[in-house]
PATI-502474 format. One record per residue (C-alpha): x, y, z. Coordinates in steps of 0.02 Angstrom, whole numbers, plus 50000, padded with zeros to 5 digits. Layout:
N
XYZ ...
This chain:
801
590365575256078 589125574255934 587555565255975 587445545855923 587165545455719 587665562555686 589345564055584 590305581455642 591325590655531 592785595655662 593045592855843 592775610355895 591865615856034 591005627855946 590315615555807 589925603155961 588935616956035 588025620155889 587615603855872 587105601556059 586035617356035 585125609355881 584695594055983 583875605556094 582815610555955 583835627255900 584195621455728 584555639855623 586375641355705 587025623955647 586275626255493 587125643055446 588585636255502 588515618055390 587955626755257 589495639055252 590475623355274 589575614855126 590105629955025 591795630355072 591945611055043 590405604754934 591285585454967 591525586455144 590145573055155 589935572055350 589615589955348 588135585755221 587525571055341 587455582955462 586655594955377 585475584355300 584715576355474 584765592655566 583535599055429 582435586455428 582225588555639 581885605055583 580555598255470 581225607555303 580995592655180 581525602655036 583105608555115 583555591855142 583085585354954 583995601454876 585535598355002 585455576354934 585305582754730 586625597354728 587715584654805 587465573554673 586415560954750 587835550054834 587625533254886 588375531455040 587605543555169 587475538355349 586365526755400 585115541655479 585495553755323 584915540355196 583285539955316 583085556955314 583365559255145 581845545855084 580725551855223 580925571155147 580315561854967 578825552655069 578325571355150 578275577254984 577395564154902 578895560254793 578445539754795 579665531454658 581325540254744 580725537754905 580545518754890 582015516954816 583085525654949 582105514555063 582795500754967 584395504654963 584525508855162 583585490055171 585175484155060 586495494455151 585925491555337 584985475255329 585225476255504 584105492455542 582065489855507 581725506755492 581865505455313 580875494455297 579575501755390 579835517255300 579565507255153 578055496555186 577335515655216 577745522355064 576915509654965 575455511555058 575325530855034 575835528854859 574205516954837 575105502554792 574305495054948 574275476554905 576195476254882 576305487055059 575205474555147 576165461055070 577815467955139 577175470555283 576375451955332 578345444455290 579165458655412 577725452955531 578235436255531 580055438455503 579825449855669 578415443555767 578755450555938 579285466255882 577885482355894 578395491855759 578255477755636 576345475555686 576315495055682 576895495455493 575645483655452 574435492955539 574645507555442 574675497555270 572945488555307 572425508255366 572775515555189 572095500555128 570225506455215 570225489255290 570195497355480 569735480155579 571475472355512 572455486055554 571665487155741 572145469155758 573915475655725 573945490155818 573115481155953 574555465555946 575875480155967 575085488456112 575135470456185 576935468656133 577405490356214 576145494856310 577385506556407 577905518156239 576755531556185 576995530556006 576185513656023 574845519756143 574565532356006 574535522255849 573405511355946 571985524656013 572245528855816 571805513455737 570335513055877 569645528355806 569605522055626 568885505755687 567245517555747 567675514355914 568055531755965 567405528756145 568915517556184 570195528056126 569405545156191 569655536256354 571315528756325 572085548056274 571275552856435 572185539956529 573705545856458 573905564156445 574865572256329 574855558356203 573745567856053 573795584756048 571995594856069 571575594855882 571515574555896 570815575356055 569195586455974 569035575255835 568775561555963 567515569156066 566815575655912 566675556055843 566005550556023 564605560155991 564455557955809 564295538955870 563085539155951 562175548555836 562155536455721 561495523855825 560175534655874 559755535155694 559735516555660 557815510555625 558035493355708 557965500255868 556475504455989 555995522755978 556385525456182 558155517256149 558505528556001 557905544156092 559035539156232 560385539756145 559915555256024 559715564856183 561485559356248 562345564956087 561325582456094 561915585956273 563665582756225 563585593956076 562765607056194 564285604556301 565515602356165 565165621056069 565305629356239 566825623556268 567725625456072 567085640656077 567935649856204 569625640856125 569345653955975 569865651855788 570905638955826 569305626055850 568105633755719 568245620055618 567865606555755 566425617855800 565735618255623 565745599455623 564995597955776 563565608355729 563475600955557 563275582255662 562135589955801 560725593355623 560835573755604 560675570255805 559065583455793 558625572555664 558595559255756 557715563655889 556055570355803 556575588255827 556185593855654 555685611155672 557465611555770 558285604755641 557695617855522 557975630955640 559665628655662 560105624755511 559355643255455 560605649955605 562005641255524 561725650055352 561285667155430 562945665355499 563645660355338 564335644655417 564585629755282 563415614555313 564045601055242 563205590055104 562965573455215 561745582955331 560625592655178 559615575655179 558975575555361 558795595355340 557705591455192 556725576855269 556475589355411 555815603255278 554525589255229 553905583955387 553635600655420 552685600155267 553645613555171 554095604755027 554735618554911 556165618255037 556565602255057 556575598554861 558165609454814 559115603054984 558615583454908 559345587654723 561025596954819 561355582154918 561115569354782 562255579554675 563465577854783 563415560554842 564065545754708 562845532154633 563915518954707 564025527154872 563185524455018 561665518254933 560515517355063 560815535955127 560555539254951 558845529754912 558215540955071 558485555854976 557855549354821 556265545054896 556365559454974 556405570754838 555145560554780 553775564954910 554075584154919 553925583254709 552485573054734 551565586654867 552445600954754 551245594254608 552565589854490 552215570554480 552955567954313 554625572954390 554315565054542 554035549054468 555405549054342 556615551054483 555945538854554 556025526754403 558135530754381 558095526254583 557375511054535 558695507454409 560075511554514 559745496854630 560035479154561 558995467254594 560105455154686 561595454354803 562795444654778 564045441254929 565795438554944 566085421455001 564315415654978 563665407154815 561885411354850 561285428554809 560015439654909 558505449654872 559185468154868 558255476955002 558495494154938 557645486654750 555945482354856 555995500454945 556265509754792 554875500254715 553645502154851 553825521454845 553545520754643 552115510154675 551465523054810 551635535954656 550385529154566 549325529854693 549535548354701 549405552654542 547555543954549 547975527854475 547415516354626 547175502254497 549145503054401 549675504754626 548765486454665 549445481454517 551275483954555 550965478054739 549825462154679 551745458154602 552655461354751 551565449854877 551645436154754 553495438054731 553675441154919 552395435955013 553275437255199 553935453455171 552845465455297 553255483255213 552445478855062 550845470755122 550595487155222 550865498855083 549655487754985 548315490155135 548305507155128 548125506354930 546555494554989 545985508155109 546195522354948 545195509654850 543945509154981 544125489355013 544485490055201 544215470955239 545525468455099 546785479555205 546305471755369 546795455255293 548385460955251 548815471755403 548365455555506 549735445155405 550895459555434 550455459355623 550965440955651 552845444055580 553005461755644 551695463755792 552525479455870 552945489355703 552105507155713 551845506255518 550645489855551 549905497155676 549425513855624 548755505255471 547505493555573 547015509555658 546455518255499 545475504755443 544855500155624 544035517955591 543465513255421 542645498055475 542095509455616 542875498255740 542905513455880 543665502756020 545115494555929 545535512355834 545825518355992 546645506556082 547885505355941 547945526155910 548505525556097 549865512156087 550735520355926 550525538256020 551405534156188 552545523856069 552895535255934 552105552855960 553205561355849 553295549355666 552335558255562 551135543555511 550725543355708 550545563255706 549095560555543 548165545155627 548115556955797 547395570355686 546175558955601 545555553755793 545425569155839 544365574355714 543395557655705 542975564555902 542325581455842 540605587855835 539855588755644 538805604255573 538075597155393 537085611155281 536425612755125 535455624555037 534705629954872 534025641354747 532895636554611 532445646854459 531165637754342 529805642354202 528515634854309 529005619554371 527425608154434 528675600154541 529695612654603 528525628454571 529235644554482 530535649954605 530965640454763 532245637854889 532865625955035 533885623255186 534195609255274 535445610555429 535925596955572 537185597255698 537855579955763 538745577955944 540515570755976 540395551555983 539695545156134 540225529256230 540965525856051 539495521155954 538295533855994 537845551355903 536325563555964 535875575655806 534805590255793 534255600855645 533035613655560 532735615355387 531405626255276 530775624855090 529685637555013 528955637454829 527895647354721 526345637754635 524905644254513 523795643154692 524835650854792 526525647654867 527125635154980 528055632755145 528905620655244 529555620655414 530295608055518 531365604055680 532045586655719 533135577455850 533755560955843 535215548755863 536355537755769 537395520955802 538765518255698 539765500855733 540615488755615 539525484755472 538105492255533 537505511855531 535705516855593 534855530155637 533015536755718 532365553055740 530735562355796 530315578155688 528955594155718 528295598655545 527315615755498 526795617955324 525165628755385 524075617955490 525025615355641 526525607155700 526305590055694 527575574455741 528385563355611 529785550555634 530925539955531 532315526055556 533485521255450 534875505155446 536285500955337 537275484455338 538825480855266 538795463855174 540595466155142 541745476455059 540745476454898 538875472554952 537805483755050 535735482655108 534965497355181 533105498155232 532055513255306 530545518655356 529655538055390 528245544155468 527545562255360 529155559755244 530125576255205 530325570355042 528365574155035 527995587354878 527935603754928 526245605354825 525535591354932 525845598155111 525215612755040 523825604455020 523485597155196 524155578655093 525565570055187 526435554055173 527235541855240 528685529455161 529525514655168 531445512855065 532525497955025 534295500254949 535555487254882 537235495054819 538545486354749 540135493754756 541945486754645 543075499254705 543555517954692 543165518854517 541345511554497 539865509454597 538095503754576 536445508154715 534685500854668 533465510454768 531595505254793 530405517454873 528505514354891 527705530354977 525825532555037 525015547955038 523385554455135 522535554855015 522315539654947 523595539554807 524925525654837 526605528754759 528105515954698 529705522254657 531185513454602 533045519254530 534585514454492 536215524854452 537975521254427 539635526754430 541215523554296 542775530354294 543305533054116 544955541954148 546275545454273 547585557254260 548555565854411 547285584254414 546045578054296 544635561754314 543075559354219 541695546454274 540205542054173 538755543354276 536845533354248 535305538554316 533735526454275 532115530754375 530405525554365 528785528654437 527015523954475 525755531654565 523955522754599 522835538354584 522245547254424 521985565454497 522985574654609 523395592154666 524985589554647 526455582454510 525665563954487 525945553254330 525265537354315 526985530454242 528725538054216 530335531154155 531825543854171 533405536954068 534775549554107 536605547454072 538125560554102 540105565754095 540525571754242 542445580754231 543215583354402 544845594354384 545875598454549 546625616854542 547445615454694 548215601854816 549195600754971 549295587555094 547385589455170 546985603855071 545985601954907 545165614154793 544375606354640 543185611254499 541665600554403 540845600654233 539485590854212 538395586154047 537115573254018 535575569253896 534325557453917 532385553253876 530865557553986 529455548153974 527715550154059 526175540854037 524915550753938 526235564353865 527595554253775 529315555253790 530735568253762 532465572253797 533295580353942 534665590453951 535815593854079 537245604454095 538225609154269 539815619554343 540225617454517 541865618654643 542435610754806 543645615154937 544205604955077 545345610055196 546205601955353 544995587255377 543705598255465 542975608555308 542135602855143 541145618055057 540625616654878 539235624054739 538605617654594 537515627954462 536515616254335 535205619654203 533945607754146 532855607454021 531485591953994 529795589354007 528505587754125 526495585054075 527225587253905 527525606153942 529665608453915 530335617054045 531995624354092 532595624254279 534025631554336 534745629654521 536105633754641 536685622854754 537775623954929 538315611155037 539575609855200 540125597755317 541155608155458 541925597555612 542595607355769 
């Protein structure tokens, strides 16, 4: 006999065999056969039925459909046909006839709630997911203790994207059949969509044979994608996040092995997983990894996908390769929607952002930075609560834009912007620290200790906080406390790049300093410099000792040529220096030759910080080496006493009185004083110009001398100085200056008259441990009221190592 909902078209045996053979899952034979029957009698309608269901266990959906509409779409199939029939419409997406054969099979057999199910389904793929939801809440109540009821809802709130709801069905039906493995199934399903792959990887272990191997890849593969993301989740402790990034990387290790002995039939699986292993590098600090593979993956033409271009481009930028990472930012936001996923997005924005910004293209850095900006509202507004929120994503965007300016040289538009913030948020940790280390730019490093120190008592262990107190503990030259906190972040942290720069930083704050300078003078007959002369001056400074200490030693020569002859100047000193928090001093011996013997001088020097705008300084040598050549080469030697007071706003401007009284050998007692200044006039991103002020008077006690002496001098000497960077990346910086001033000279017994000064110079600084530079300048002004013209090279370096 036919099996149970199957109408037969004769009581043969050889149509019962047939039909005992398609049960068995050898469906061609009763289909030729029906079919042959269908043409002989096109109204035999159980031979359609039959037809009809044995195609669709054979999985033809358009057999069945073109079998229902050449029949002229009757109305009274068999309960099972009529199922058939609207699931064949549902395969093929064919909604509108679909539900309505559902609909009518709900009419006809009120008594079977397959239908209905079938229905509820159908709405749901169609997208009319309200209605299917609504169905499917009455057939859940009309049917509470029955699984399949809870499983239809299931699958509505699943199409709906709401996965927690449809858990809470699939998890009331696993309660209700716990023993059927359709249930099991749906259940481990609806686990999986619910992010809780862990649960229902172990649940299709438990019961083998449930999901085939594809479903049981795309488990594993979201075990470990799991756990990736938590790795990846800031709120956690760097060793917990490690943890678990190293978990996830040895089970994509494992993973690939496996899939990839399987062959083509897991290359997709094995794609994803090595598309999600980037992200898990990522994680874990393993940036050059990260780039590395993901070069393997292109070499081997395999597709990365576009969520996992933003951690291959953040990785491109912390291995300071910007140009890289700049394209791979602009592909992944082009692929990723303004309204999705804003957070991943903002990453990338201010992402892009950084490697435009150390690609030199600020303008473009910044005005992706100001649509970022827009993007984000300003407030959040809940469902279910009448209050709204700050938007967290608005205050990061800003606080990168704000970091901008400060890149592009405008320090004072970057304190502005962050003044705003603090008053607006005042609690909020982030933005105080950014605004210390615009403090710290601005050279106001009590300013940014204030602030890092209301940071520290909301957020005492965040490695931002701290690695800002540590750059301005070595500002403040607070040796102990940099270190102490260098150390913490380090063991903490070692591989956040803002941990990797303050490390660098120590280590070269613990490096033994070379200082020279030298130069080459070319005048008419200078009778303060002579007609041609030259100088070196080189000392070499130890690592820090015990923290405060420095030992120095150095050489230096000058040589000029006078109308009696020329001039030399040798000399060899050795000292120390103690630098500590507010206070920097220093004391050396010296042995001086200038052609009678080597004989000892000395000289101490201290500087005290007032605060971050006030400084006093105060000094004292034995046989200065600021002595004129001209008098040593006259056997005349002096000795000197200095007092400073600078004042000091900011970044931009600057003020140092200096007062010098000097006593010579002979008899002649000098007083010096000065004063010069520094403006900034303009900032722009490669360009700044300063206006510079250099007032200096003199007066000297004796009327004769054999060497440059006026009785009174007043210099009055102001200048442009244009500083215009040619190059820049990261700690690398290669700059050009022009400098031109004019002023008045006037001397005591020769009038006054104008100086002239013109200057071209460059700098290069590279890696924290060189800055080289040379500056030619010609002068012309007078001296004794002879003009004369002076031209000099200059060469200066500070090398660490």
């Amino acid at each position: 006999m036919a099996s149970p909902g199957i109408a037969l078209c004769a009581p043969t045996q050889s149509y019962d065999t047939l039909i005992r053979q398609a049960r068995a899952g050898d469906y061609p034979p009763a289909l030729a056969m029906l079919r042959q029957r269908l043409q002989q009698t096109p109204n035999d309608r159980r031979a359609l039925a039959d037809y009809i269901v044995i195609s669709g266990w054979a999985g033809d959906s358009r057999a069945v459909i073109q079998a229902y509409e050449q029949a002229g779409s009757p109305g009274n199939l068999s309960s099972p046909a009529l199922n058939t029939v609207a699931r064949a419409y549902r395969d093929t997406q064919r909604w509108d006839p679909a539900i309505t054969l559902y609909q009518q099979g709900e009419r006809r057999f009120r008594d079977q709630p397959a239908f209905t199910y079938g229905h509820i389904m159908t709405l749901a793929d169609a997208g009319r997911t309200d209605d299917a939801i609504r169905r499917g809440r009455q057939l859940v109540t009309q049917r509470p203790g029955n699984a399949d009821s809870h499983l239809a809802l299931d699958y509505a709130y699943s199409q709906a994207g709401q996965p927690y709801a449809a858990l809470e069905q699939a998890s009331q039906a696993y309660d209700l059949a716990p023993a059927k493995p359709y249930v099991v199934r749906a259940y481990a399903l609806a686990q999986q969509r619910a992010q809780l792959p862990q649960t229902a990887l172990r649940m299709a272990q438990t019961h083998p044979g449930m999901m085939d191997p594809a479903q049981i890849r795309s488990l594993q593969a979201d075990v470990a994608a799991q756990l990736t993301r938590a790795a990846s989740v800031d709120s956690r402790g760097e060793a917990s996040r490690f943890a678990l990034a190293d978990q996830a990387l040895a089970m994509y290790d494992r993973l690939i092995t496996e899939w990839r002995d399987l062959g083509p039939t897991a290359r997709a699986d094995i794609q994803r997983a090595e598309a999600d292993r980037l992200l898990a590098l990522h994680a874990r600090r393993r940036m050059r990894d990260v780039v590395t593979s993901y070069e393997a993956m292109q070499a081997d033409g395999t597709p990365v996908p576009s969520y996992a271009l933003g951690d291959v481009a953040s990785a491109y930028l912390y291995l300071r390769q910007p140009q890289k990472a700049a394209p791979l930012f602009q592909q992944s936001l082009a692929t990723t929607p303004e309204n999705y996923a804003s957070a991943i997005r903002l990453a990338d924005q201010s992402g892009l952002f950084y490697a435009l910004t150390e690609s030199n293209q600020d303008g473009a850095a910044n005005a992706g930075m100001d649509r970022a900006i827009q993007e984000q509202p300003i407030w959040n507004y809940y469902k279910g609560t009448p209050v709204r929120a700050p938007n967290p994503l608005r205050v990061d965007a800003e606080l990168t834009r704000a970091q901008g300016y400060l890149y592009e040289g405008d320090s004072v538009q970057a304190q502005r912007s962050l003044d705003q913030m603090v008053e607006t948020a005042p609690d909020n940790t982030n933005i105080r620290t950014v605004r210390a280390g615009v403090y710290q730019a601005r050279a106001l490093p009590r300013q940014a200790e204030r602030d890092l120190k209301i940071a520290e008592s909301q957020m005492p262990r965040s490695i931002r906080v701290e690695v800002g107190q540590a750059e301005t503990a070595m500002a403040l030259q607070e040796w102990r406390q940099a270190k102490l906190l260098r150390d913490d972040v380090v063991a903490r942290a070692p591989e956040d790049a803002t941990v990797r720069r303050l490390a660098r930083e120590w280590d070269v704050h613990n490096m033994a300093e070379w200082r020279m300078t030298a130069s080459r003078g070319v005048t008419t007959n200078s009778p303060v410099l002579g007609s041609h002369d030259w100088n070196l001056d080189t000392v070499l400074y130890s690592p820090p000792i015990d923290e405060n200490w420095r030992v120095f030693a150095g050489t230096g020569y000058s040589q000029g040529e006078f109308d009696q002859g020329n001039g030399y100047y040798g000399w060899a000193r050795a000292g120390a220096e103690w630098r500590s928090r507010d206070v920097t001093a220093q004391a050396e011996v010296s042995g001086n030759r200038y052609g009678y013997g080597t004989k000892t001088g000395a000289a101490a020097s201290v500087f005290v910080d007032l605060n971050d705008h006030w400084q006093v300084g105060a000094g004292a040598a034995l046989l200065s080496r600021d002595t004129p050549l001209r008098a040593l080469k006259n056997n005349i030697t002096a000795n000197s006493l200095n007092a400073s007071l600078r004042w000091r706003g900011d970044d931009r401007r600057e003020w140092t009185l200096t007062v010098t009284p000097s006593f010579f050998s002979d008899g002649n007692n000098r007083l010096e004083a000065s004063l010069s200044g520094r403006q900034r006039l303009y900032t722009a991103p490669t360009v700044k110009v300063d206006a510079l002020l250099n007032l200096s008077t003199s007066h000297n006690t004796a009327n004769d001398a054999p060497y440059f002496n006026p009785k009174s001098d007043l210099t009055v000497l102001p200048a442009l100085q244009l500083t215009h960077t040619l190059y820049q990346r990261y700690e690398n910086r290669w700059e050009q200056q022009f400098l031109l001033g004019g002023g008045i000279y006037s001397q005591q017994g020769f009038g006054t008259g104008g100086i002239v000064t013109v200057g071209y110079g460059q700098r290069y600084r590279y890696n924290d441990v060189l800055d080289i530079g040379f500056m030619i300048t010609g002068t012309s002004r007078p001296y004794d009221g002879q003009r004369e013209r002076d031209y000099n090279f200059l060469v200066n370096m500070t090398y660490r190592f």
